[in-house]
C-alpha positions, -999 to +999 in steps of 0.1 A: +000+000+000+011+033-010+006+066+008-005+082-028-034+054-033-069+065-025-089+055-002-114+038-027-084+018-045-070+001-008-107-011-003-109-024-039-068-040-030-077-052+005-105-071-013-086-084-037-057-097-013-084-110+010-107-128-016-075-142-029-072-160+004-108-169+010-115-142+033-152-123+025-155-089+013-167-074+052-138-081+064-114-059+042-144-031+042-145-035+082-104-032+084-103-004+059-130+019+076-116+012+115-082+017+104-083+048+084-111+061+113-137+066+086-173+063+083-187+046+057-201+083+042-163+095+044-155+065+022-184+076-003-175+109-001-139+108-001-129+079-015-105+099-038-084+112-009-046+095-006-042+074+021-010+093+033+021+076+047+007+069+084-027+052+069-003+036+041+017+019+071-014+010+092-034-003+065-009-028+056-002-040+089-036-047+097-038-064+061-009-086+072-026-094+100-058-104+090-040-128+069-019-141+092-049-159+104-059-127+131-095-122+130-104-087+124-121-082+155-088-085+169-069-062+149-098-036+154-099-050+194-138-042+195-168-055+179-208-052+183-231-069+201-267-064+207-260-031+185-238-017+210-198-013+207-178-035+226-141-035+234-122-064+237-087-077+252-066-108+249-085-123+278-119-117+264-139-135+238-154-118+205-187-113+213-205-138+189-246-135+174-254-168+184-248-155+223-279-129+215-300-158+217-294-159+251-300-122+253-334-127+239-343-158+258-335-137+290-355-104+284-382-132+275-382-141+311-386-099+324-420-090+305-416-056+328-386-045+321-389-010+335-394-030+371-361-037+396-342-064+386-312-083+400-292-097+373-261-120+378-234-130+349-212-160+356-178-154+335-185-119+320-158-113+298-165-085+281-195-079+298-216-080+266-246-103+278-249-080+312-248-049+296-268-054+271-295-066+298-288-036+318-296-013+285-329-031+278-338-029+317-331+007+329-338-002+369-321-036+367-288-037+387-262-062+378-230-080+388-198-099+363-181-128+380-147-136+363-117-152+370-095-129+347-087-092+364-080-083+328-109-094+316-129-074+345-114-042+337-123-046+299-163-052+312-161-020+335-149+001+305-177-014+281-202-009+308-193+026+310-192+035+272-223+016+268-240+042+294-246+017+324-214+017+346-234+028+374-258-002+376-231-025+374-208-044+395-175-063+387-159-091+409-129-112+405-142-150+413-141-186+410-175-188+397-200-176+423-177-183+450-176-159+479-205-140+471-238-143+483-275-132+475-307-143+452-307-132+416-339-124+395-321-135+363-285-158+363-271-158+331-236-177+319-220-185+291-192-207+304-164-230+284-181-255+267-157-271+238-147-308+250-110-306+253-099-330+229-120-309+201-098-277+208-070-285+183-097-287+157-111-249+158-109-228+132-074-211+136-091-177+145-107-190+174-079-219+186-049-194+189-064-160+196-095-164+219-085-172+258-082-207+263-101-204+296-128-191+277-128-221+255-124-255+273-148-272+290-130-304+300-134-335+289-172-335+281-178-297+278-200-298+304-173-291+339-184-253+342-225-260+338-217-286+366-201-265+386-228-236+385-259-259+391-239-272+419-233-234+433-270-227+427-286-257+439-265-253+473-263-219+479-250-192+490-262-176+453-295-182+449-325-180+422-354-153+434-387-165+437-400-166+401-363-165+393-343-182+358-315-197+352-305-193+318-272-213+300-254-209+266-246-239+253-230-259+225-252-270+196-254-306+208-253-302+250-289-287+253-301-324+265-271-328+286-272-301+305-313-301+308-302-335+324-280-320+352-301-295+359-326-321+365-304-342+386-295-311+408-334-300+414-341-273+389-373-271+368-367-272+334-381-239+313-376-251+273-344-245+251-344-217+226-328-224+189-304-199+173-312-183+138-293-218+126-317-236+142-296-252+170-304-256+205-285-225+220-299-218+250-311-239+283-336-225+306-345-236+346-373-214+363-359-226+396-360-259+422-388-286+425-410-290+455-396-306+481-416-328+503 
């Protein structure tokens, strides 16, 4: 990339090099409009303005990059979710679509949103699922259990870009452990992938999302076991007329209706992705005891 080519000519190049290695057209428009801080009118606009020497350099870095194997999210380090911005860290996930099924299946659950809610988020990350529940819920209050500091500090930034740092709390755990209290709504989306199918990722997700993230032991079910466990014992707690809602992996929905079963909790349905696959497990708290 030169500095004298326009801005028009690196999009129709950063296609071209892309294409040439299998990589779809967004991609090169998403790295082309983040990197050069345009908007898609200033490409329209101005797409006959030279890139100059720094945009030149930057360009084809991130170009490089990108098809290294990086995914662009990465090079950009934010992405959208829920139609808010998002950024991201090395110890944070890309915030997928598929996890706004769980979005959805959880507002589902609050048909009076303007009411008080308690929210709880087991392994935050970014923060995406809780603050996009805080946005759709103005009085809700909510707190982001992770394991990762670096991960934590990434959420608190998001939550206060996104306009809801005030309603939201941020702890350093090992799951739920330490803290204490009943939640209207507990959301998660743990580590799910069995270990053994790790190695067999696509390279964008195997070496540049946080393993911890990822693996889910042997069976890809360790984490949901450990969080029915926390739940079904206390100290963290459903509400009365709380849920319980789980991300899962497009074949665990039955497996993971079956432990919450075997630890007490009433099974509330499974909702399906845009794909059609079972993406997220609902309970709607414990079974009578006698």
């Amino acid at each position: 990339m030169r500095p004298t080519t326009t801005r028009a000519e690196a999009l129709r190049q950063v296609t071209q090099r892309l294409a040439a290695a299998g990589i779809g057209d967004n991609d090169a428009r998403f790295l082309v409009l983040d990197v050069l801080h345009l908007t898609g009118t200033d490409l329209i606009l101005g797409g006959a303005e030279p890139l100059g020497a720094p945009g030149a350099a930057s360009l084809s870095r991130a170009v490089d990059r990108r098809l290294a194997g990086e995914p662009v999210a990465r090079i950009v380090g934010a992405w959208e979710f829920w139609g808010l911005p998002f950024g991201l860290s090395p110890d944070t996930l890309v915030p997928r679509a598929d996890t706004e099924t769980l979005v959805e299946a959880a507002l589902a659950r609050l048909p009076e949103r303007t009411r008080a809610t308690t929210l709880l988020d087991l392994g935050t990350g970014s923060g995406c699922i809780l603050v996009a529940l805080l946005r759709e819920c103005p009085r809700a209050f909510g707190i982001g259990l992770d394991r990762s500091e670096a991960a934590l500090v990434q959420a608190r930034a998001n939550a206060r870009a996104n306009g809801v740092g005030e309603r939201a709390a941020f702890v350093r755990t090992d799951w739920s452990a330490g803290l204490a209290g009943a939640f209207d709504l507990i959301v998660s989306n743990p580590p799910y992938i069995p270990a053994a199918t790790i190695a067999t990722l696509a390279p964008e997700v195997r070496c540049h999302d946080p393993m911890a993230a990822l693996d889910g032991g042997a069976d890809g079910l360790d984490a949901y076991r450990r969080i029915l466990a926390e739940v079904a014992s206390g100290p963290v707690r459903l509400a009365a007329g709380g849920t319980l809602l789980f991300e899962v992996g497009h074949d665990q929905a039955a497996a993971v209706l079956d432990l919450g079963r075997q630890a007490g909790l009433v099974p509330g349905g499974i909702t399906h992705d845009l794909a059609g696959h079972a993406r997220v497990v609902t309970f709607t708290g414990f079974r009578a005891t006698s």
